[in-house]
C-alpha positions as CSV (number, residue, x, y, z in Angstrom):
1,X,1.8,47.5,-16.4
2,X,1.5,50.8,-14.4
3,X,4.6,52.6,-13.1
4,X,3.3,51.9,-9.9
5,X,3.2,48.0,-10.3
6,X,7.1,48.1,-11.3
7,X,8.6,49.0,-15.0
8,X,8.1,47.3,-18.4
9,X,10.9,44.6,-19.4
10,X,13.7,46.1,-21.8
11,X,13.1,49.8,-21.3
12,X,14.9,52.2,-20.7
13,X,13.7,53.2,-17.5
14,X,14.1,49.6,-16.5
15,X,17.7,49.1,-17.3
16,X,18.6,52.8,-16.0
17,X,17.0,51.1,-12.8
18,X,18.4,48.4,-12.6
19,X,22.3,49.9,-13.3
20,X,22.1,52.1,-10.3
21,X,20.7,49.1,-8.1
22,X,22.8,49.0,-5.2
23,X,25.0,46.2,-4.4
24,X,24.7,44.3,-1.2
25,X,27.6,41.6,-0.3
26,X,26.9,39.3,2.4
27,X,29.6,37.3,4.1
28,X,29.6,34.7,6.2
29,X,32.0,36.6,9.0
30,X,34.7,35.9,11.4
31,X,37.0,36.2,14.3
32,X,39.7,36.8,12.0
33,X,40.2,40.5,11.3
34,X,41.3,39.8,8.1
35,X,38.4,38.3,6.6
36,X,36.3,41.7,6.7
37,X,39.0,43.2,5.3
38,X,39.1,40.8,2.6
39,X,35.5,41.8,2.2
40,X,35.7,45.4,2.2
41,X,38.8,44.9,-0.6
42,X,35.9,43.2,-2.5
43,X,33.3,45.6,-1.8
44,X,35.9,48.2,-3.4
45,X,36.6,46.2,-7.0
46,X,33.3,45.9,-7.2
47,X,32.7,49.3,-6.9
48,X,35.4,50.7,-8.9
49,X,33.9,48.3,-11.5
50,X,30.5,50.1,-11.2
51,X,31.2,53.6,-11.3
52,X,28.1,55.2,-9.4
53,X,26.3,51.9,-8.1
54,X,26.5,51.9,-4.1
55,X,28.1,48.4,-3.1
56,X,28.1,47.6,0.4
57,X,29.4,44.4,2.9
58,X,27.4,43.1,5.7
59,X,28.0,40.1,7.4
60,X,26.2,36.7,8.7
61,X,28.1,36.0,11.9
62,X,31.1,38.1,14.2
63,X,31.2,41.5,12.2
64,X,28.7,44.0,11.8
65,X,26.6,45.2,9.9
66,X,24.1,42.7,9.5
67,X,22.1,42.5,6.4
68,X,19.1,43.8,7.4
69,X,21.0,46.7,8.6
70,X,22.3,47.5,5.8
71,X,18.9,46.8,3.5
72,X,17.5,49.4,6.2
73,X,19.7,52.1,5.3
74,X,19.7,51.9,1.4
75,X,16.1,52.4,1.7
76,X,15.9,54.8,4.5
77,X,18.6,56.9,2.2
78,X,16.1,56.6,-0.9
79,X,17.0,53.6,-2.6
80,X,14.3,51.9,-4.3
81,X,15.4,47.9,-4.7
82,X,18.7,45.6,-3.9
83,X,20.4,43.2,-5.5
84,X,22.1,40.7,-2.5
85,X,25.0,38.8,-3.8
86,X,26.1,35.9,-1.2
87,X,29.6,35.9,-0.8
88,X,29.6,31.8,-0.1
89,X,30.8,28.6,-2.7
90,X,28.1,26.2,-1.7
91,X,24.0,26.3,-1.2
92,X,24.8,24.8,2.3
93,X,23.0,25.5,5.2
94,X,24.2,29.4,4.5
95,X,23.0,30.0,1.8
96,X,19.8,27.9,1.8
97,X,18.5,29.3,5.4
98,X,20.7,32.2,6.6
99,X,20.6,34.2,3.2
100,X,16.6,33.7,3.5
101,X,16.6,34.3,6.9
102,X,18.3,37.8,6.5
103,X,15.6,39.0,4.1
104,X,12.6,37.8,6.4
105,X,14.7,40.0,9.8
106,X,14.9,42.9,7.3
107,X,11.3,42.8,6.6
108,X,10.0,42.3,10.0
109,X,12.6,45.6,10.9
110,X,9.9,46.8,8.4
111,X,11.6,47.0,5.0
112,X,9.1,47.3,1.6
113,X,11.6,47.9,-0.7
114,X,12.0,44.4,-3.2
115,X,15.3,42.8,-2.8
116,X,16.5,40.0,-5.2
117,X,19.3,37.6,-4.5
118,X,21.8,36.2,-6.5
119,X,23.0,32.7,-6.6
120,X,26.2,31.9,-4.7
121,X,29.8,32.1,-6.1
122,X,29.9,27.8,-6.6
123,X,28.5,26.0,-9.0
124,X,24.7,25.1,-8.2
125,X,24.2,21.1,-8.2
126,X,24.3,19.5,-11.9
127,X,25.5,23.1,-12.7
128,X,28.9,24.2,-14.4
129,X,31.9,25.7,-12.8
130,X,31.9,29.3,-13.8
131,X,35.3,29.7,-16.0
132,X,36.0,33.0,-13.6
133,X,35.6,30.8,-10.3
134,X,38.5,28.6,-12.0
135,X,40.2,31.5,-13.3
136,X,40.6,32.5,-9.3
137,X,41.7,29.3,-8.1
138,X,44.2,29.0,-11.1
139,X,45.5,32.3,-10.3
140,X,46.0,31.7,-6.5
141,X,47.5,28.6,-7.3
142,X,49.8,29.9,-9.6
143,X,50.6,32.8,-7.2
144,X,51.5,30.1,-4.9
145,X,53.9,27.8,-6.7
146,X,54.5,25.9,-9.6
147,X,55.4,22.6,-11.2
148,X,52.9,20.3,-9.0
149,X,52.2,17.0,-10.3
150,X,49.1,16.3,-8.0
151,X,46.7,19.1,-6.2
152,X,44.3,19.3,-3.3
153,X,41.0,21.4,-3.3
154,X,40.6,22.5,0.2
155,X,37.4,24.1,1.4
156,X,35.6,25.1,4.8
157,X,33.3,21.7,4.9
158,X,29.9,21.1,5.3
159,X,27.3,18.5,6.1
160,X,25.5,18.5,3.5
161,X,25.9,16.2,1.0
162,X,24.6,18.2,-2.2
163,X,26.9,21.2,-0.9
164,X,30.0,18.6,-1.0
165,X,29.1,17.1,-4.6
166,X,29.6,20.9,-5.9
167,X,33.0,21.3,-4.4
168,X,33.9,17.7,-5.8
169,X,32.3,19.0,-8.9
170,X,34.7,22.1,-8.6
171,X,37.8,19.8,-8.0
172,X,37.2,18.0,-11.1
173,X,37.0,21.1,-13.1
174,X,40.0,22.4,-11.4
175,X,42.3,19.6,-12.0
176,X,40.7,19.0,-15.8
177,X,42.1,23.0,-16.3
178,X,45.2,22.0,-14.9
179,X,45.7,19.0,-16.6
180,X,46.4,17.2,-12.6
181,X,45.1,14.5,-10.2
182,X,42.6,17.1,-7.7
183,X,41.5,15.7,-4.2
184,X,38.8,17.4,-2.3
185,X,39.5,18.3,1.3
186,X,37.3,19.7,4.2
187,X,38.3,21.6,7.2
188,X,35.6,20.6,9.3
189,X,32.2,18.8,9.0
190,X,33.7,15.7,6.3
191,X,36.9,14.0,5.4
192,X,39.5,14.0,4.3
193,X,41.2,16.5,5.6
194,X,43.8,18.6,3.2
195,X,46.6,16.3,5.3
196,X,45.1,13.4,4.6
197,X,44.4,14.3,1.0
198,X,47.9,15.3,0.1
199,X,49.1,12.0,2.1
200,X,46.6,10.5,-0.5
201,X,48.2,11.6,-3.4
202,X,51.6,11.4,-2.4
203,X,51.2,7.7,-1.5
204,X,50.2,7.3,-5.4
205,X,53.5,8.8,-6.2
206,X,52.8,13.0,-6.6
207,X,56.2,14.3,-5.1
208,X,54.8,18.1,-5.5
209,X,51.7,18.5,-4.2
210,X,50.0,22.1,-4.0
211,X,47.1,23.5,-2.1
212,X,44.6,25.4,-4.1
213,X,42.0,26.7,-1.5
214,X,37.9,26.9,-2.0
215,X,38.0,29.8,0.7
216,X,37.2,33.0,-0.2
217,X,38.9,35.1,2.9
218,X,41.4,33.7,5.8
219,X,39.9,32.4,9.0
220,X,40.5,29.3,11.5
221,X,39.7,27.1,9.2
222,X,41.5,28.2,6.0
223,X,44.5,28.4,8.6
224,X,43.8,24.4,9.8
225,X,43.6,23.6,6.4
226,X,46.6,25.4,5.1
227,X,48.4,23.7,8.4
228,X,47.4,20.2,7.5
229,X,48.7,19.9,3.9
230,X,51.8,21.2,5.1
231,X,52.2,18.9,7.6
232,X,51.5,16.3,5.4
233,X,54.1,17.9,2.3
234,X,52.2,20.1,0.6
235,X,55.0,22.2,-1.7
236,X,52.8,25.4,-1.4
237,X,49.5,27.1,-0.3
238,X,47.4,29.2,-2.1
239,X,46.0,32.4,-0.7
240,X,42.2,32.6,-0.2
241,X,40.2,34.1,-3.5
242,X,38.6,36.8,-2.1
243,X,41.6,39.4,-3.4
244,X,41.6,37.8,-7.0
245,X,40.2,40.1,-9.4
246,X,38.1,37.4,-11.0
247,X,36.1,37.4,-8.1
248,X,34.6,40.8,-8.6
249,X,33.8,39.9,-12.2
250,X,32.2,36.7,-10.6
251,X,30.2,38.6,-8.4
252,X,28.7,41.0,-11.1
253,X,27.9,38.4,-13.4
254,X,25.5,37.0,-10.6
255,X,24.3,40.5,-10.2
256,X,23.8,40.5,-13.9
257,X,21.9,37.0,-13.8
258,X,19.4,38.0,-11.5
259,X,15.4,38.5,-13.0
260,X,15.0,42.0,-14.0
261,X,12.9,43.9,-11.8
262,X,9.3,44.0,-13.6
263,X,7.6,41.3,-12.2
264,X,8.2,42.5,-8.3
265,X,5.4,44.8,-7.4
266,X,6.1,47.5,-4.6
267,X,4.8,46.5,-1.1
268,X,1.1,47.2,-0.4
């Protein structure tokens, strides 16, 4: 293979390449202040993790920059390639035609330089739970409380059913780690809600019901959510996972799962 065509698996130019690839986080975005800087808190493990490697935020919805913004100004700055990691816990409709859908604007703004993307934080369907994606959601649940007999999975929602059988695949992992009953719970989109799940479990007899959260920053609906299994009794709320350092080590392990770059070809 010509250097022109790309570089040759395994060497040395290859890897050197592929360690200075920058970084390109993409978040869904919201209202909520706090959820970008959640993201740039993110964007700055990450970096300190990878001395040298440019990692940058962009955003879906509500906060700028965009994607293809930022894929415009890596390569108008020199950079050769991206790796896009999407800041989501589910292949919904995010990550199946928004993440897409980012690339194809940046290339009709007239980007050539190859960009490969990374699978999302969750687990994929049939796949496992990554041990650091539990880690996080122990940690924040720990953080939050202790000594609950019962817990509740809370996560943004979504209609699509294959996106919802990950998160209940998450909850089962989650309360098999913990050793507790785990209910999944949906702030919009699907029941139950977190109120209705800790009402759930409480009416089996839990007395200390916690709230471990499958959202990665605060927003509206982490907020409804958080309300709700209060309401109902939740003893304690965990934080969102976007500030638990096992997310940054989750989000370089997809950077270091993604194909090497010798079978993508420079643009014509």
């Amino acid at each position: 293979m010509s250097d022109r065509d790309g570089v040759r698996a395994g060497s040395p130019l290859g890897e050197a390449a592929r360690a200075r690839t920058p970084i390109v986080l993409v978040a869904h975005g919201s209202r909520d202040p706090r959820a970008a800087a959640a993201t740039r808190a993110l964007v700055r493990a990450v970096a300190a993790a990878r001395p040298g490697v440019e990692v940058r935020a962009s955003y879906l919805d509500h906060t700028l920059p965009r994607p293809a913004q930022v894929l415009g100004a890596l390569e108008s700055a020199g950079h050769q390639r991206a790796t896009l990691v999407p800041l989501l816990l589910t292949e919904a409709f995010h990550g199946r035609v928004d993440i897409p859908g980012a690339v194809a604007a940046a290339r009709a703004d007239g980007l050539r330089m190859p960009v490969v993307v990374s699978d999302v934080l969750g687990p994929r369907v049939g796949g496992e739970v990554d041990a650091l994606l539990l880690a996080g959601l122990r940690r924040r649940l720990c953080a939050a409380g202790a000594g609950f007999d019962a817990v509740v999975l809370a996560a943004a929602g979504t209609r699509d059913p294959a996106a919802r059988r990950t998160v209940e695949h998450a909850a089962a992992a989650l309360g098999a780690s913990l050793g507790l009953p785990c209910r999944v719970a949906y702030a919009s989109a699907a029941p139950p809600t977190a109120g209705e799940a800790v009402a759930e479990l409480r009416r089996r007899g839990a007395r200390r019901v916690g709230m471990a959260t499958y959202f990665l920053a605060p927003g509206l609906l982490y907020e409804a959510a958080a309300a709700s299994a209060r309401a109902a009794g939740a003893v304690a709320v965990a934080d969102p996972l976007e500030g638990a350092p096992e997310i940054a080590e989750l989000v370089l392990a997809r950077v270091a799962a993604t194909e090497p770059w010798v079978t993508v070809s420079r643009a014509a």
